[in-house]
N, C-alpha and C positions, 0 to 999 in steps of 0.2 A: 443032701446039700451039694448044690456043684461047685467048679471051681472056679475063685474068684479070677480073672483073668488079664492080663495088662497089655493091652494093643495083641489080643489073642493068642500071646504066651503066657503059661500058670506064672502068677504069680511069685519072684522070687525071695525066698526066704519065708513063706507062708507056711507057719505049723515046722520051723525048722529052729531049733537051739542058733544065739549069737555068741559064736566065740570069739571070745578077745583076748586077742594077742599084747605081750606087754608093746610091742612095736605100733600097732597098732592105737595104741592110750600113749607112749610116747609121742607117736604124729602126732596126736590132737591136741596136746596138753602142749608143743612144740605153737602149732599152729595157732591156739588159742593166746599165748602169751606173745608171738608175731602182730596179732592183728591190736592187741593191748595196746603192741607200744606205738602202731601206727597210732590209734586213739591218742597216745599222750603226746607223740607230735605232733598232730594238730592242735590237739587243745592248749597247748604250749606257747609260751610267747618266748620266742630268745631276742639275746641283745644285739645281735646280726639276724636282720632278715634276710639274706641268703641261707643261715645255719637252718634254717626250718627245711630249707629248698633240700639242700643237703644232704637233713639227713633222712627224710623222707626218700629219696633216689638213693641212699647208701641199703636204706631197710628194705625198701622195695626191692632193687640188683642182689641183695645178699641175705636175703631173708631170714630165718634164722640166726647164723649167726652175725650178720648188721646187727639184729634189734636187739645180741646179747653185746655188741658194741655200744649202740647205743646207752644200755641200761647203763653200764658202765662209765662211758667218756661224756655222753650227752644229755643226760639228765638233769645233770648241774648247769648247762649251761643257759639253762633257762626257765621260769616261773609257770607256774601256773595259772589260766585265764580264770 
C-alpha cells in the first residue's frame, strides 16, 4: 500500500498515536465554553440594546476571561429568546 499523501507531503499524523495533553483539553474545553457564551448573547434579549453590543465586544476583546465575566455579571441581565 503507498502513502496517502497531502499536496505531496506524507500525510501527517497517519499511523501515529494522539497525545493529549491536559493543556491541550484545557484550550478546547476553554474555547468551547467562549464560543457558548457568544451563542447565549445572541440569543439573549436584554433590557438595553446597547448591553447586547457590549458585551459581545467585551467577550469578543477578552475572550476567555470576558465570557467568564460575562457568566457572571451578564447573564442576568437578560432573557432568553
Amino acid at each position: 500500500m503507498g502513502h496517502v499523501s497531502f499536496w505531496g507531503q506524507p500525510f501527517p499524523f497517519w499511523g501515529h498515536r494522539f497525545d493529549v495533553s491536559p493543556g491541550g483539553v484545557l484550550s478546547l474545553l476553554a474555547t468551547i465554553f467562549w464560543v457558548l457564551m457568544l451563542v447565549d448573547i445572541a440569543q439573549r434579549r436584554f433590557k438595553d440594546d446597547n448591553a447586547k453590543i457590549v458585551w459581545l465586544v467585551i467577550v469578543l476583546l477578552l475572550n476567555v476571561p470576558g465570557a467568564i465575566v460575562y457568566w457572571f455579571f451578564g447573564r442576568g441581565q437578560g432573557t432568553k429568546e
